[in-house]
N, C-alpha and C positions, 0 to 999 in steps of 0.2 A: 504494500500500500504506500510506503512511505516513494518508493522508486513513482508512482503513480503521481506522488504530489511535484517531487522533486522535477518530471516530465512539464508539468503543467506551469511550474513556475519559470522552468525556462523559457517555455511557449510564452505566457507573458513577460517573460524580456526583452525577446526578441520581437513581440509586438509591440512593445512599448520602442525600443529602438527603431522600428521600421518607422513609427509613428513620427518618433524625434524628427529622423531624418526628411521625413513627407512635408512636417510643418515650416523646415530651415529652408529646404528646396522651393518652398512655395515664397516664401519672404524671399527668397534672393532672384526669381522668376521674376513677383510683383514690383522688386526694384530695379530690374533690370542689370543685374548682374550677372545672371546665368541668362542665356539666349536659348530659348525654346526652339529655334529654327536650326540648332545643330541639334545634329544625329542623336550623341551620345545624352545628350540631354531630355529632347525629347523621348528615347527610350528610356531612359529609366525616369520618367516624369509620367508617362503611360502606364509602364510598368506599375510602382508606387499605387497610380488611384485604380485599377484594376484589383490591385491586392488589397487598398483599403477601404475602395466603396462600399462594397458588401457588407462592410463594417459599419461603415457611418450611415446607409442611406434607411436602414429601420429605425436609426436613432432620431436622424431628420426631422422622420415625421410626428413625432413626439413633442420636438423642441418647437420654439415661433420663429416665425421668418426674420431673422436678424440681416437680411439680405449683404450685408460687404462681408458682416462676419460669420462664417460658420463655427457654429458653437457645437457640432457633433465628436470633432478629434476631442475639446475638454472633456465633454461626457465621458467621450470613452478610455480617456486618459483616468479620471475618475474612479471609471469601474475598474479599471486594470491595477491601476495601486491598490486601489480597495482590496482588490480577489486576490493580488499581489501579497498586500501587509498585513492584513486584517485574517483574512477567511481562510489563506491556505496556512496560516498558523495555526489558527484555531483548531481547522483539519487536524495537522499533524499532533498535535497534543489531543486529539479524543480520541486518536490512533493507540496512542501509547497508553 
């Protein structure tokens, strides 16, 4: 069981890292410092919201339309430390 949680807490790290890096790439697109019209960019800028719409877009519909800012990556930032710090602790110690 504990390998089970140990699995899961990496999963959210590495979501949480994908995350990081989705929210940096987007602030340096919106300032124009990364150019979306080269290759390498715009693949892994596809990439990125392909991997994390499916994430955000049930969340969307829940939030209000804050239309410049999306406020789905916080939400879901939110849950992931939460299930992250809170819950797979808790897990592991009702384990034991």
């Amino acid at each position: 069981m504990i390998a089970i949680i140990q699995f899961i807490d990496l999963l959210l790290s590495v979501a949480f890292f994908i995350m990081i890096v989705h929210i940096i790439m987007s602030w340096l697109l919106n300032f124009n410092v990364l150019n979306y019209n080269q290759p390498l960019v715009r693949g892994i800028w596809d990439g990125l919201n392909k991997l994390l719409e499916p994430i955000y877009a049930p969340i969307r519909r829940f939030l209000p339309d804050t239309r410049p800012l999306d406020l789905a990556p916080l939400a879901v930032f939110i849950l992931i430390i939460a299930a992250r710090d809170i819950f797979l602790p808790a897990l592991a110690r009702s384990v034991y």
